[in-house]
N, CA, C and O atoms as a GROMACS GRO file, in nm:
protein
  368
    1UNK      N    1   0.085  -0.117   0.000
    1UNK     CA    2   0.000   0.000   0.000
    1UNK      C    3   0.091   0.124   0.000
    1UNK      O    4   0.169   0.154   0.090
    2UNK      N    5   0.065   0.203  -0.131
    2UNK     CA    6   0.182   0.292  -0.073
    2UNK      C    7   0.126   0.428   0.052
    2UNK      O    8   0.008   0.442   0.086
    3UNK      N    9   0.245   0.519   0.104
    3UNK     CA   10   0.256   0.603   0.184
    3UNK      C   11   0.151   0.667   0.171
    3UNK      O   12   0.081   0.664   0.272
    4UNK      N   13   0.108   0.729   0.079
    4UNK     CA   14   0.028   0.801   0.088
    4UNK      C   15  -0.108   0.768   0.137
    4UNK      O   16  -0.133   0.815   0.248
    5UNK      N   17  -0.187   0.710   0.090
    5UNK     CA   18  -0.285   0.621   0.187
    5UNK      C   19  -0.264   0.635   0.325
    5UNK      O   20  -0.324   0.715   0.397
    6UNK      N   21  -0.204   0.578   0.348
    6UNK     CA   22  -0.135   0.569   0.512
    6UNK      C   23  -0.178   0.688   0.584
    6UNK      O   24  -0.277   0.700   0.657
    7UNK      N   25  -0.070   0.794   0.547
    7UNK     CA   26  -0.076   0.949   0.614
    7UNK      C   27  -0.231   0.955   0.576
    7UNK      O   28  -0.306   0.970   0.672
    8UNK      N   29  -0.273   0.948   0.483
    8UNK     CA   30  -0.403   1.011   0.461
    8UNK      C   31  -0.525   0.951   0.574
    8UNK      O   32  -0.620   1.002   0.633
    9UNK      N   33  -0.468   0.824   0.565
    9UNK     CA   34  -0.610   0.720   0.675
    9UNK      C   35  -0.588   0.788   0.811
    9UNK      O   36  -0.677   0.826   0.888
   10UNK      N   37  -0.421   0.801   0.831
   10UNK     CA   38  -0.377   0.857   0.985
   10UNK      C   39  -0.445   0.959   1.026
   10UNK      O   40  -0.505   0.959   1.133
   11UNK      N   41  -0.440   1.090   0.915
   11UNK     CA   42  -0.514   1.242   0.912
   11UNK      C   43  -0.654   1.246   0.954
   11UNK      O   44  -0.696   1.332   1.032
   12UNK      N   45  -0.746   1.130   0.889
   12UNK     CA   46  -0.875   1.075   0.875
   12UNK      C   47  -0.883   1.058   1.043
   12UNK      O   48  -0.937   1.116   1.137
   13UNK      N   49  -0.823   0.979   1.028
   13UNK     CA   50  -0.858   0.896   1.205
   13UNK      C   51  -0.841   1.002   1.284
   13UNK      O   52  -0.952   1.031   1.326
   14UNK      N   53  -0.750   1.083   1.332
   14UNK     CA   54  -0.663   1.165   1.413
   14UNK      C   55  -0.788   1.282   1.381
   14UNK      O   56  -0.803   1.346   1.485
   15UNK      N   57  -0.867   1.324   1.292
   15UNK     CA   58  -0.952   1.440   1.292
   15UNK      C   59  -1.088   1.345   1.377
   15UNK      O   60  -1.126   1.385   1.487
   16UNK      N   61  -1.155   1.217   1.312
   16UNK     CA   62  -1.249   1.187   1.389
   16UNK      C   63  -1.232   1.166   1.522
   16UNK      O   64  -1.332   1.194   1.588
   17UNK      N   65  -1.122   1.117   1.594
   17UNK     CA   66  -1.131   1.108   1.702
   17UNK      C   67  -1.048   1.288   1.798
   17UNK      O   68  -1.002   1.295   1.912
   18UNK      N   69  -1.055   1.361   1.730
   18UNK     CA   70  -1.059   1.461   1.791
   18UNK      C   71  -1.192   1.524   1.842
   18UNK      O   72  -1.223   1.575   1.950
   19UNK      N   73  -1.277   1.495   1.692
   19UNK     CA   74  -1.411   1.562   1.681
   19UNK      C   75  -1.482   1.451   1.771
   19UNK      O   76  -1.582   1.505   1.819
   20UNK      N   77  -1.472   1.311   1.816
   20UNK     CA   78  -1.558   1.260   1.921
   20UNK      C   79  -1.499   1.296   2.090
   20UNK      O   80  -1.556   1.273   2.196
   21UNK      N   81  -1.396   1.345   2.071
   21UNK     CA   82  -1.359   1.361   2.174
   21UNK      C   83  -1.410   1.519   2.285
   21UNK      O   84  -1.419   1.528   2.407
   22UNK      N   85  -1.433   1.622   2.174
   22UNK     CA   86  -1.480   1.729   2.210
   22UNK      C   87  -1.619   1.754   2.190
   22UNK      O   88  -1.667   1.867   2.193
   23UNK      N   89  -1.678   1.658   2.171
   23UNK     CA   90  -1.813   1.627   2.166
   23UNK      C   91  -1.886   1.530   2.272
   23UNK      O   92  -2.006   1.524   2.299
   24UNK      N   93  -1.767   1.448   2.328
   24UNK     CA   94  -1.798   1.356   2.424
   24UNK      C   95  -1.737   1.397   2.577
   24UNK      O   96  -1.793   1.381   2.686
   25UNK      N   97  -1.600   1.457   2.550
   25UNK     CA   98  -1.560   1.464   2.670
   25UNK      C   99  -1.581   1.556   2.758
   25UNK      O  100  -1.606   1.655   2.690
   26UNK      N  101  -1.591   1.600   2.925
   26UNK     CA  102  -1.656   1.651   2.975
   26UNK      C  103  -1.506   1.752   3.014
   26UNK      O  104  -1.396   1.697   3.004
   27UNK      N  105  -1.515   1.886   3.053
   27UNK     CA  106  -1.422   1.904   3.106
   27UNK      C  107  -1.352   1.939   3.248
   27UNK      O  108  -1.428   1.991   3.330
   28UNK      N  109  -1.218   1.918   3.286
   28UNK     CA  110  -1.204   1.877   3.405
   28UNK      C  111  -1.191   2.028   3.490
   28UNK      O  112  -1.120   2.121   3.452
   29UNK      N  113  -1.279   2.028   3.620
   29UNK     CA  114  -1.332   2.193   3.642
   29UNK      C  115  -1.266   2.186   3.755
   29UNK      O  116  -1.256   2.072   3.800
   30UNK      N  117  -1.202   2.295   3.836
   30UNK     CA  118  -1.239   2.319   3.948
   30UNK      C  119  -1.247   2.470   3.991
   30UNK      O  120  -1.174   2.554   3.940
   31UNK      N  121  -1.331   2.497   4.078
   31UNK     CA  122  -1.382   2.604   4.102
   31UNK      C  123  -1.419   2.616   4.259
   31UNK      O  124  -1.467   2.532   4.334
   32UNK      N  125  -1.366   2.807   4.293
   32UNK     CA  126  -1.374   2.802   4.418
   32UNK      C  127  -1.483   2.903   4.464
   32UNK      O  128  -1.544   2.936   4.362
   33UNK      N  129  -1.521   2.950   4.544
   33UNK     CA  130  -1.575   3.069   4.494
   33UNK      C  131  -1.680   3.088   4.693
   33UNK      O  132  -1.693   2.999   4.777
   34UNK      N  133  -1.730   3.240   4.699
   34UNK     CA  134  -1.797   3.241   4.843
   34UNK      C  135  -1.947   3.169   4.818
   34UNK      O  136  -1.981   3.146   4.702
   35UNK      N  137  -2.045   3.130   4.939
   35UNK     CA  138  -2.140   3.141   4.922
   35UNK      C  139  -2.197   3.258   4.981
   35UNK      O  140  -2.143   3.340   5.055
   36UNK      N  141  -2.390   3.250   4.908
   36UNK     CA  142  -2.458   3.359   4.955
   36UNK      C  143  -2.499   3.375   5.162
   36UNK      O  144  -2.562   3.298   5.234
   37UNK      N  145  -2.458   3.451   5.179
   37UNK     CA  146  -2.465   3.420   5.303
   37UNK      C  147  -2.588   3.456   5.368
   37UNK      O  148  -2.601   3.469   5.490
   38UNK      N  149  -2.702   3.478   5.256
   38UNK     CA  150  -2.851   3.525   5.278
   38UNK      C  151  -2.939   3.376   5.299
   38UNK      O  152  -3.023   3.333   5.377
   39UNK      N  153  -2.850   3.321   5.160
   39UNK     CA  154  -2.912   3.183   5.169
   39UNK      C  155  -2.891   3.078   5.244
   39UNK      O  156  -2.970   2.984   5.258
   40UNK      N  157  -2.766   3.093   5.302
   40UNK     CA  158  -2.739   3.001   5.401
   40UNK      C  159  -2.782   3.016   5.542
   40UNK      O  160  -2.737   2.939   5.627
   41UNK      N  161  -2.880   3.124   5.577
   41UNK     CA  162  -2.896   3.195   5.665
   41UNK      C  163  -3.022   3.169   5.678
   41UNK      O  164  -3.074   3.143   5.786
   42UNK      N  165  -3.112   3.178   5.512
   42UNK     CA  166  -3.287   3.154   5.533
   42UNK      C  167  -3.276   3.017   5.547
   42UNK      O  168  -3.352   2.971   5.632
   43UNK      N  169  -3.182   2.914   5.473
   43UNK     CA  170  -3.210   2.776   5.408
   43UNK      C  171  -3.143   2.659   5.508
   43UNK      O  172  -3.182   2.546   5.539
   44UNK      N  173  -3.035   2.728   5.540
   44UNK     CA  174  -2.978   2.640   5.643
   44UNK      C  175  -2.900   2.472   5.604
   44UNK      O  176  -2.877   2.370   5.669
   45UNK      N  177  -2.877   2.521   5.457
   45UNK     CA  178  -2.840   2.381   5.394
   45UNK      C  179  -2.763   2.293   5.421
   45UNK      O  180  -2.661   2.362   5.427
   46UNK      N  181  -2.720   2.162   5.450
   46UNK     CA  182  -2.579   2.117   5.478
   46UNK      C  183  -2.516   2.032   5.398
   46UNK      O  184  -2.548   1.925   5.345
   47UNK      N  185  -2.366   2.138   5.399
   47UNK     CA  186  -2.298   2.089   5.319
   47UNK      C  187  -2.154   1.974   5.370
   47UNK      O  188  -2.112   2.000   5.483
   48UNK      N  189  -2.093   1.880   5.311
   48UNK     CA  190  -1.986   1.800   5.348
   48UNK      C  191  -1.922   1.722   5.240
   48UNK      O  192  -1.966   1.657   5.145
   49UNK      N  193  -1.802   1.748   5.286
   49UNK     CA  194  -1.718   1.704   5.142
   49UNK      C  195  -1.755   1.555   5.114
   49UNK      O  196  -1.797   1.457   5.175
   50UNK      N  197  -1.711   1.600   4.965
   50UNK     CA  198  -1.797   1.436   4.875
   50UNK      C  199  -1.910   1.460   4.834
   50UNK      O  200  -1.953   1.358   4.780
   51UNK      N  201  -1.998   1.561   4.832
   51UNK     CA  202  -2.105   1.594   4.837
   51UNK      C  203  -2.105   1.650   4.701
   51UNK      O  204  -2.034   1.740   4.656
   52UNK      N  205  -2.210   1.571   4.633
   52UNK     CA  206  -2.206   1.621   4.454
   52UNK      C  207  -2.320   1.823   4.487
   52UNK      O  208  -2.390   1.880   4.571
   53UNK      N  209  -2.296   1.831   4.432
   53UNK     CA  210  -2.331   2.053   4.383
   53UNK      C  211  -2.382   2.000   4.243
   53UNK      O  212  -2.341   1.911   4.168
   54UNK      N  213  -2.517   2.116   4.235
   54UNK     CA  214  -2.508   2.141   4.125
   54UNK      C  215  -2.468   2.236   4.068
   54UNK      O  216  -2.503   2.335   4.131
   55UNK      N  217  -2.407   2.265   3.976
   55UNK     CA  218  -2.370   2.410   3.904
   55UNK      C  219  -2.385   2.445   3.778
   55UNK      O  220  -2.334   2.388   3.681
   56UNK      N  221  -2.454   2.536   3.776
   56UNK     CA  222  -2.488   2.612   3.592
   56UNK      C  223  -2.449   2.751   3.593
   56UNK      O  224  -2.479   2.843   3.669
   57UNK      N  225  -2.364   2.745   3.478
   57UNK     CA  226  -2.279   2.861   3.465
   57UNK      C  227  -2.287   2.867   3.306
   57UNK      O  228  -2.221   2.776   3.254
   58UNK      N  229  -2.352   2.953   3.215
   58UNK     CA  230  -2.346   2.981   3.089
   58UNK      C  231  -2.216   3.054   3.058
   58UNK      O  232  -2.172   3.059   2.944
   59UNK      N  233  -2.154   3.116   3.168
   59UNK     CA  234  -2.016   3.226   3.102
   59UNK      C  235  -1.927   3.102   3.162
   59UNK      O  236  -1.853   3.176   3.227
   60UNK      N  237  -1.887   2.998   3.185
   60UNK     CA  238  -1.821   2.876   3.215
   60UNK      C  239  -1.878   2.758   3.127
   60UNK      O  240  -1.805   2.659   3.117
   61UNK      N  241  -1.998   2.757   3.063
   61UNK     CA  242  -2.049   2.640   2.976
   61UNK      C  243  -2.034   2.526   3.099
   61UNK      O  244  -1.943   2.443   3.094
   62UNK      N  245  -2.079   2.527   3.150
   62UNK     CA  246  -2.110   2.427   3.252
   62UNK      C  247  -2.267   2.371   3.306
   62UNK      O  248  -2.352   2.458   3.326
   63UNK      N  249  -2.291   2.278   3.322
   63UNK     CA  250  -2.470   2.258   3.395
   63UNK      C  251  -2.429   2.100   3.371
   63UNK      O  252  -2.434   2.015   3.281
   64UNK      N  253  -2.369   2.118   3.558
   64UNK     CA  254  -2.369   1.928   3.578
   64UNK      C  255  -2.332   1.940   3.752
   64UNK      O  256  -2.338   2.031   3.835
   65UNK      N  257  -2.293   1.791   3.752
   65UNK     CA  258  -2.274   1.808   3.958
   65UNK      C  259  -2.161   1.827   3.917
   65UNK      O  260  -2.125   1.823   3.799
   66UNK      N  261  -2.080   1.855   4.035
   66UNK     CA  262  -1.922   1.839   4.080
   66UNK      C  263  -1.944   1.840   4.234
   66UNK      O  264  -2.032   1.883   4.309
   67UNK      N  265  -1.846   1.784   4.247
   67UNK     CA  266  -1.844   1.717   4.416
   67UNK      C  267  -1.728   1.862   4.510
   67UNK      O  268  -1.621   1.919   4.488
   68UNK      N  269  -1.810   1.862   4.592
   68UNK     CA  270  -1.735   1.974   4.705
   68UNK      C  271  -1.580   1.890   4.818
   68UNK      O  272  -1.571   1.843   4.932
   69UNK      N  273  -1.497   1.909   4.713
   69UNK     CA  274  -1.379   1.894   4.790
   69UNK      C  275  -1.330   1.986   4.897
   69UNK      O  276  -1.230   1.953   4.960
   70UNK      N  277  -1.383   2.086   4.920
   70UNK     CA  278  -1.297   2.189   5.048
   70UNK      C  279  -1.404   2.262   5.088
   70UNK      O  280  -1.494   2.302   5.014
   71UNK      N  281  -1.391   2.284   5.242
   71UNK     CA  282  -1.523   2.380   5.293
   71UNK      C  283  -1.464   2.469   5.404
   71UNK      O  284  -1.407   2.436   5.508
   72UNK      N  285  -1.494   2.596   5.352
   72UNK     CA  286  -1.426   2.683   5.441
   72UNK      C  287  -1.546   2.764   5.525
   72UNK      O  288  -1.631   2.829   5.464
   73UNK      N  289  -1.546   2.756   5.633
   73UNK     CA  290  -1.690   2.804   5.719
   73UNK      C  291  -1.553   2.902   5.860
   73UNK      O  292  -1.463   2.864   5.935
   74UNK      N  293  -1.627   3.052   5.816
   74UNK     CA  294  -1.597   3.158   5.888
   74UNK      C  295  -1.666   3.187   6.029
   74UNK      O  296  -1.781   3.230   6.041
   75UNK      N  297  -1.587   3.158   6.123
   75UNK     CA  298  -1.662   3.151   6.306
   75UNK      C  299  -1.632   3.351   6.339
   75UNK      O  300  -1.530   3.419   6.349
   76UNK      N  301  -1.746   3.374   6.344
   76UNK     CA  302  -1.722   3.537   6.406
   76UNK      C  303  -1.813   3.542   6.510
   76UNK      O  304  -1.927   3.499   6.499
   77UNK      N  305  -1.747   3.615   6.652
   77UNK     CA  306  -1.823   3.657   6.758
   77UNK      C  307  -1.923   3.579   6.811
   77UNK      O  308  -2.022   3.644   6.847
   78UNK      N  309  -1.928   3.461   6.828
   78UNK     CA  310  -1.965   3.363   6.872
   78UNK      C  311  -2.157   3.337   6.828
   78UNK      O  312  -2.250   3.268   6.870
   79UNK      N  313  -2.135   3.432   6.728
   79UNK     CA  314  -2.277   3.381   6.657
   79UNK      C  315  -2.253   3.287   6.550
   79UNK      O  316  -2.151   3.282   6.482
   80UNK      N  317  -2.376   3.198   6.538
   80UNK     CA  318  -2.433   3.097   6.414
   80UNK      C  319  -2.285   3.161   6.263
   80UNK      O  320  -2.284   3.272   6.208
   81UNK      N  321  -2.228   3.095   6.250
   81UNK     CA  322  -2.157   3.154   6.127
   81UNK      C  323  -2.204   3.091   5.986
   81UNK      O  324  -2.194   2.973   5.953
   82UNK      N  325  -2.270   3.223   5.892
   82UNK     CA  326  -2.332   3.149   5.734
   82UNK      C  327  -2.205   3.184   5.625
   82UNK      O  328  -2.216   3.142   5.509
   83UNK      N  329  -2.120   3.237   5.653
   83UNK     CA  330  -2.008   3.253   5.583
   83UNK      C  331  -1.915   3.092   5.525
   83UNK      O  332  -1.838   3.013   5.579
   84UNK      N  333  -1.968   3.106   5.409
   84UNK     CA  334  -1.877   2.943   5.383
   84UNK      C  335  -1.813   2.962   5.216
   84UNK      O  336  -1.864   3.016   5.118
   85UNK      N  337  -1.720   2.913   5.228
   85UNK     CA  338  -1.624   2.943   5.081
   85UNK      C  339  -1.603   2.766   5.063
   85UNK      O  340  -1.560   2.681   5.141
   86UNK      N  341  -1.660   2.757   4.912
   86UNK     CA  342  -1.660   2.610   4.871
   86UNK      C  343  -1.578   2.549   4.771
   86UNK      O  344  -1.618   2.549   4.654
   87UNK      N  345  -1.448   2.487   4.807
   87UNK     CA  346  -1.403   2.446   4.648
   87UNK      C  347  -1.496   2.285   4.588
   87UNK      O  348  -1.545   2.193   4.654
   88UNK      N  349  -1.488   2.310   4.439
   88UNK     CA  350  -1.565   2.243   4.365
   88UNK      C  351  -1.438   2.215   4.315
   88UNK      O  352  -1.343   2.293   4.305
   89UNK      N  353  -1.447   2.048   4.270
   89UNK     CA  354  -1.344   1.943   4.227
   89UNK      C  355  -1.415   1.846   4.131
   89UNK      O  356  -1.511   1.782   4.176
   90UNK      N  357  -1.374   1.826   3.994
   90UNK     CA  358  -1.446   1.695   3.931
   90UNK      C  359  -1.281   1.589   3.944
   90UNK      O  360  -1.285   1.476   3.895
   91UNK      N  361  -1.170   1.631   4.000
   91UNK     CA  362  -1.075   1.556   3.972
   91UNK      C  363  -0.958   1.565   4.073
   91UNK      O  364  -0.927   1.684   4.082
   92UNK      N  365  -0.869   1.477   4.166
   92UNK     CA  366  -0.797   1.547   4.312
   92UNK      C  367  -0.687   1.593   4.201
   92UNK      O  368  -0.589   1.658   4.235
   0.00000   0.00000   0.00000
């Protein structure tokens, strides 16, 4: 078979499996960011690592879970503290 074939089938393959790959694959996020401390205040939610989140973000193209790897909860003046900063992990 000569060379040319070859490179050409290689080119072939190497474009379809690019194009299934960015069509299939998800990408790997992490994100840190505060919470609302209105809502944690009316809602009282609880959160603990391992714990899948949902998140939708159109300026990130995102709308799926990711799991809460880090939880940062702020203690002030010995009241109820709603201050919590959450990292989001799809990968350690």
């Amino acid at each position: 078979m000569p060379q040319k074939y070859i490179e050409e089938a290689e080119q072939k393959l190497k474009e379809a499996a690019e194009t299934y790959l960015e069509e299939n694959c998800e990408k790997k996020v992490q994100l840190s960011g505060k919470c609302d401390e209105v809502f944690f205040r009316k809602f009282r939610p609880y959160i603990s690592c391992g714990q899948m989140v949902g998140v939708v973000s159109e300026k990130l193209d995102i709308d799926r879970e990711i799991r809460v790897t880090k939880i940062k909860r702020f203690l002030e003046n010995n009241e109820q503290p709603y201050r919590y900063e959450l990292t989001l992990s799809d990968f350690l």
